[in-house]
N, C-alpha and C positions, 0 to 999 in steps of 0.2 A: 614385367616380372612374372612368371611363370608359380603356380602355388606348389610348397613341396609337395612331393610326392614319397612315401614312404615304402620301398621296398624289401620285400626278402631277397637274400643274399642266397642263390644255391650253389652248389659245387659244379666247376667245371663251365662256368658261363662265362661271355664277356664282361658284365656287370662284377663277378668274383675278381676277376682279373683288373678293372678298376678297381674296385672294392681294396685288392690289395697293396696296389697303389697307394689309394689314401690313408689307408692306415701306416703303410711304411714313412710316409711324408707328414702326418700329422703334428703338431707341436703339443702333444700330451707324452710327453721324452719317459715320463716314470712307466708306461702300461704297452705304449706302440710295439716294440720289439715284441713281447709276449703276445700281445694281437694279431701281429702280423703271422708270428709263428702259427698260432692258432687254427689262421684261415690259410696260410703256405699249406699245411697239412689236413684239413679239412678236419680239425683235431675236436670234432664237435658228434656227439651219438644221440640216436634217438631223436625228437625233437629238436635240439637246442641248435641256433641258429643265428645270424648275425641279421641287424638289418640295415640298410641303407637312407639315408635323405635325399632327395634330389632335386636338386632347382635348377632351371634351366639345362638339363641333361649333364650337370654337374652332380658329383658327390660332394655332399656338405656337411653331412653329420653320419651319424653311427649309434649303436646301441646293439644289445646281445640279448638272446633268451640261455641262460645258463641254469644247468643242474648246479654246479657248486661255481662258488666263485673261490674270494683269495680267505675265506673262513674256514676251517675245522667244523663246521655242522652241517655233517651231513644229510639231517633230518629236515631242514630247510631250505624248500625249492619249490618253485624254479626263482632265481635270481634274474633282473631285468638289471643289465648292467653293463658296461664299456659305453656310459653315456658319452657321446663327444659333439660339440658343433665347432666348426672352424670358426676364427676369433670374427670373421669379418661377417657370418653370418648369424650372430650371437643378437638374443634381445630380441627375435622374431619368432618365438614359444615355439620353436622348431625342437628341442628336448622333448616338449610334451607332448608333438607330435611323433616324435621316436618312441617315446614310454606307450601312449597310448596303442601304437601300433603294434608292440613287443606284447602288450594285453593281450589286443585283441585276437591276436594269435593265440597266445595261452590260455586263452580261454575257449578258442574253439578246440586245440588240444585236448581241453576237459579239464584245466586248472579252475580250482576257485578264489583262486591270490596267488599276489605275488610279492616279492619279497626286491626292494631295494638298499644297499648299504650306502653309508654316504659320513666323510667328519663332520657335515653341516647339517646345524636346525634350522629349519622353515623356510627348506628347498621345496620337496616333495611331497609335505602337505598342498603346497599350490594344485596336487596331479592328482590328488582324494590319497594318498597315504597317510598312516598314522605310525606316531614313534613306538617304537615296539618295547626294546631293551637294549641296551649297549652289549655289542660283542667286541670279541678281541679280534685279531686276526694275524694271519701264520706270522706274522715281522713283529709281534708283539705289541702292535697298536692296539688303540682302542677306540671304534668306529660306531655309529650310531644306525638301529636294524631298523627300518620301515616297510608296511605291511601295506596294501591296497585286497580289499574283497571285492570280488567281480559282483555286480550284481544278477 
């Protein structure tokens, strides 16, 4: 078994063209459609960027560097988010190697944090974030905000 491999996703390559694949196929039924639009249109400015997992020249997981996500604060960003690993590839800290790699990017960006949303407690402290504040989010939920400082 092949160790993953974490890639950026750019426009207009064979890897985007998988890439869209998997997101159209994926069994995360609430976000895929809106993901896939995302990356159909390259509907990403600046920075912000998708990235891929890959095991065995397969795609297996997913993750985003986002300016805003599905929250009303625009004042917080960049968002590390469209966390995904396929069910069967799940249990092998392959999320923390998607977050880590969304970091490491935004940090050579020039970020000094990053900001993950999540309904669950004591996911993403395992990744060094900390609970920040509950925000809402455009459907009227109520979602919990987590911070990671680069060092």
């Amino acid at each position: 078994m092949e160790t993953v491999k974490i890639i950026k996703v750019d426009r207009n390559t064979p890897l985007a063209a998988e890439f869209l694949q998997f997101v159209e196929n994926c069994s995360w039924v609430e976000v895929r459609d809106h993901i896939a639009e995302k990356v159909r249109t390259w509907d990403f400015t600046d920075w912000e960027t998708m990235f891929a997992a890959v095991q065995d020249g397969q795609i297996v997981g997913m993750a985003s560097a986002l300016k805003t996500d599905y929250y009303p604060l625009p004042e917080i960003f960049p968002w590390v988010s469209c966390i995904f690993v396929s069910e069967e590839y799940r249990d092998q800290r392959i999320s923390g190697r998607l977050i880590d790699g969304a970091n490491e990017y935004l940090k050579a960006c020039g970020f000094a944090r990053s900001y993950i949303p999540s309904e669950y407690m004591g996911l993403y402290e395992h990744y060094g974030y900390r609970y920040l504040k509950d925000i809402v989010n455009y459907g009227g939920g109520t979602d919990h905000l987590f911070v990671k400082e680069f060092e």
